[in-house]
C-alpha positions as CSV (number, residue, x, y, z in Angstrom):
1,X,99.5,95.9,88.0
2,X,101.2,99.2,86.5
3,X,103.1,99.4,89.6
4,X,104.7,96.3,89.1
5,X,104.8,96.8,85.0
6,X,106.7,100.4,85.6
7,X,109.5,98.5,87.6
8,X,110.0,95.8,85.3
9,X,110.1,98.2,82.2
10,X,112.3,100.3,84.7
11,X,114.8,97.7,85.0
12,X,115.3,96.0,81.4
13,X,116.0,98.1,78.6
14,X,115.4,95.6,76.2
15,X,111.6,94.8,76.7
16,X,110.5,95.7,73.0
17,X,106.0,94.9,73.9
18,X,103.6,94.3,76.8
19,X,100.6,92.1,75.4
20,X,97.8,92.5,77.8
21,X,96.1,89.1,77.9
22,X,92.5,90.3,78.5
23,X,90.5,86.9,77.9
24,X,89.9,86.8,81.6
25,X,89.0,90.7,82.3
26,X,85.5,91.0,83.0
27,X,85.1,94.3,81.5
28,X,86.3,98.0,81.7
29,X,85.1,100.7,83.8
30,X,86.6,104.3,84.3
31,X,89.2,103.1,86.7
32,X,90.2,100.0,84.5
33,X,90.3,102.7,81.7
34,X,92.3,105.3,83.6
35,X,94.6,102.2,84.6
36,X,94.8,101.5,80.8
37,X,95.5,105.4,79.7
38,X,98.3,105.4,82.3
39,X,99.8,102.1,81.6
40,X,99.8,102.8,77.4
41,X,100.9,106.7,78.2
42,X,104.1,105.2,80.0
43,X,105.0,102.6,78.0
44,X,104.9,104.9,75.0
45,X,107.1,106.9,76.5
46,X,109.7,104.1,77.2
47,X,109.6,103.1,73.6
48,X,107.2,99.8,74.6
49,X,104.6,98.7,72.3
50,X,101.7,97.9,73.9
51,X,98.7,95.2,72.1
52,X,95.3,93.5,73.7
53,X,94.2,90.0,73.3
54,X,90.7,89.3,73.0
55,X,89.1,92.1,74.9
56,X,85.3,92.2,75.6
57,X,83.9,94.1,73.0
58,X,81.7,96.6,75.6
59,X,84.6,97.2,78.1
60,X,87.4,97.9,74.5
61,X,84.7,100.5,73.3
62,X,85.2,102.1,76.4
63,X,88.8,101.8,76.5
64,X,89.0,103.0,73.4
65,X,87.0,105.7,74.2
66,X,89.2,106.9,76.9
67,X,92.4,106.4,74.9
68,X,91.6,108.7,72.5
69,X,90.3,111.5,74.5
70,X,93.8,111.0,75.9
71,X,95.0,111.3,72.6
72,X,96.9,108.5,72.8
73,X,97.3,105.6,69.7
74,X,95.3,102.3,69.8
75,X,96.7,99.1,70.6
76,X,96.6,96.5,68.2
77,X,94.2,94.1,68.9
78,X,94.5,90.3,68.6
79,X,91.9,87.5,69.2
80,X,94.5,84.9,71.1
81,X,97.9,85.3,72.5
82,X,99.4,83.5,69.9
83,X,98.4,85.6,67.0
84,X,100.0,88.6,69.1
85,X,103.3,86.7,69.1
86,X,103.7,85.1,66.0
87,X,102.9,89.4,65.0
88,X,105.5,90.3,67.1
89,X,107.7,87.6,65.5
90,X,106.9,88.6,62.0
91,X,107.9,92.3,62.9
92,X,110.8,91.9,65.1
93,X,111.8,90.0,61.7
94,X,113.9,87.4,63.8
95,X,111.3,85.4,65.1
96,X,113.4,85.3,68.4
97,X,112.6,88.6,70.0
């Protein structure tokens, strides 16, 4: 998955937000978590906001966990997909973005 996230933030400049839809995910262990810290470190980096729907509560401690021994800021979190977006909406201040 971050391969193919890296080359579509590589090619668009005007991707503003990556919501990670985790209602399916079955949890998070250190490789999911490493995954995560890589994905949020590069993203940040490219100026991409990056926010988590309904995570399992077990598997975001952990996540958590790892993201801020990393150092790195927390996602916003979201309970469905289209809270995240009508948030996105309300921010981008458009409602189009």
């Amino acid at each position: 998955l971050s391969e193919e996230l890296r080359a579509v933030v590589a090619r668009r400049d005007d991707i503003k937000l990556v919501i990670f839809d985790a209602t399916t995910s079955a949890g998070v262990d250190t490789t999911a978590a490493d995954a995560l810290i890589e994905v949020k470190q590069e993203l940040e980096e490219s100026g991409v906001d990056f926010w988590v729907v309904n995570p399992l509560q077990a598997g975001w401690k952990m996540a958590v966990a790892s993201l801020e021994a990393a150092k790195l800021d927390i996602p916003k979190v979201f309970d469905s997909l289209a809270e995240a977006v009508n948030a996105f909406q309300s921010k981008s201040g458009d409602g189009q973005s």
